[in-house]
Phi, psi and omega in degrees: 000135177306315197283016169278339167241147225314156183293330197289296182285354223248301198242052145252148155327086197247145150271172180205039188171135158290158178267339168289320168312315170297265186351298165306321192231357181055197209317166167194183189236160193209128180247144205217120205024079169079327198253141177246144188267096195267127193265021193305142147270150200257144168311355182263357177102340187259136207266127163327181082209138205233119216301147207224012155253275185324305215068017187291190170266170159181134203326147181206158177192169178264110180190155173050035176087346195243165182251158203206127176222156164229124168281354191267216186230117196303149077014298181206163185264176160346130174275132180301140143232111191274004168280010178295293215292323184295126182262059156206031179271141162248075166306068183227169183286146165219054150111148164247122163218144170285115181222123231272072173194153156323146198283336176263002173263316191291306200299325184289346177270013195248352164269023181235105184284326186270015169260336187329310176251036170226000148273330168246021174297138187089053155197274178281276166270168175227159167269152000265052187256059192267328212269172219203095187305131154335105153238163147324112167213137171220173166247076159006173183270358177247073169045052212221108143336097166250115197244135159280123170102001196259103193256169212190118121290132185222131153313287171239072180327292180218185179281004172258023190253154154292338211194162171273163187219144184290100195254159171279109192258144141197129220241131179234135158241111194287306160244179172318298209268350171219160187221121144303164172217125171243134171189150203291156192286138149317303177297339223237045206303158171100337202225164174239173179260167172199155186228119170290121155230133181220099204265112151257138209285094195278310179224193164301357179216042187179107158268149135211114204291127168254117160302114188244153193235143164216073166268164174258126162340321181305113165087356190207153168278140187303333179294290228284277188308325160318309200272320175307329202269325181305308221264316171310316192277301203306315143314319150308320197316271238297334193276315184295327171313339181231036155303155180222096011276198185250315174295130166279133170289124194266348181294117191317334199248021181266316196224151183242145202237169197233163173276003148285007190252018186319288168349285189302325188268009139279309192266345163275329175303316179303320197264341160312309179274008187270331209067087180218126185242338180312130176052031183218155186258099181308162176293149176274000000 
């Protein structure tokens, strides 16, 4: 039921479709905390969606390649990325994929730096390249996760390194449901690549992540950053799937974290004070 859920997500913004997808298969439905959604583009170009129990409308708009719908009354707008906006940018979508674990369990494994080398190994880590330095993490004045400071030997950083390299993490959670990433170019020092996740909630244990890519050109093509982002997340699909619970815990004291685990006991703090219960094992 709607009015069950908190005003911060209800009268926010999710995508909930690539716009190529619409493009390909015309219409199509897509469910967003539970209520489904029919997606059409109109003759005139601008894309529909329509509550598909009620039959109302509901907001909807275009932007960065995603179909973006809110069931409330938006808030706020759309969230920026302004590294979009950089023309030596490879600006694309990198893939939807679905997945049977909470929509904040996706966000918190995707802020989990101490898994790199034994889920993504020979690519973001290798053993014996395990430990996980002391970084920075706060919540900014505009309300924002901010992790700092975050070093990574990684083999095969991105698909334009050479060689392995010591990389640069920075991690922002902008909203419940999306987490940006920034982390430096093999080629370009000084400047970053950066990966949007923006996790739609479909119900309380059953997501789907979608991905915006703002890589730099040099050296590499836009499909090739697609299939990177793809072979990576694809990999988390089998571990977040056997989380226990599938819903994240808010409680400090439900699971026990390491100080590499700074990041999660932040942003579990955050969404504590927004009161956010949606996909979460509220505290007792």
């Amino acid at each position: 039921m709607l009015e069950e859920i908190e005003p911060v997500l209800r009268d926010d913004w999710h995508a909930v479709l690539e716009s190529e997808t619409l493009a390909r298969f015309g219409p199509r439905v897509s469910t967003l905390f539970g209520t489904p959604l029919r997606l059409e583009r109109a003759e005139g170009g601008a894309v529909t969606a329509t509550d598909g129990t009620s039959g109302a409308a509901v907001a909807v708009q275009e932007k960065y390649g995603l179909i973006w719908a809110c069931l409330g009354s938006p808030s706020r707008p759309v969230v920026e990325f302004p590294e979009c906006a950089e023309p030596d940018r490879h600006v694309i979508t990198g893939g939807s994929v679905g997945v049977n674990v909470s929509g904040l369990r996706a966000v918190e494994n995707f802020l989990d730096i101490g898994h790199f080398p034994f889920v993504h190994t020979g690519y973001l880590g290798i053993e014996p390249h395990a430990e996980v330095k002391p970084y920075r993490v706060e919540i900014t004045a505009e309300n924002e996760v901010l992790a700092t400071g975050c070093r990574f030997f990684q083999p095969v950083a991105s698909p334009t390194a050479e060689g392995g390299i010591e990389a640069d993490y920075v991690y922002r959670v902008v909203r419940p449901y999306t987490v940006v990433l920034g982390k430096s170019n093999p080629l370009r020092p000084g400047r970053m690549d950066f990966i949007a996740l923006m996790v739609q909630p479909v119900g309380p244990e059953r997501c789907v992540a979608h991905s915006l890519l703002a890589y730099l050109k040099d050296g590499i093509d836009a499909a090739t950053v697609r299939w990177f982002m793809q072979l990576i997340f694809l990999q988390d699909k089998p571990i977040l799937e056997n989380q226990v619970p599938l819903r994240l815990p808010l409680d400090p004291r439900a699971e026990l974290m390491v100080r590499s685990d700074a990041s999660s006991a932040v942003y579990r703090r955050w969404l504590r004070t927004q009161n956010i219960r949606y996909g979460a094992v509220a505290p007792a």
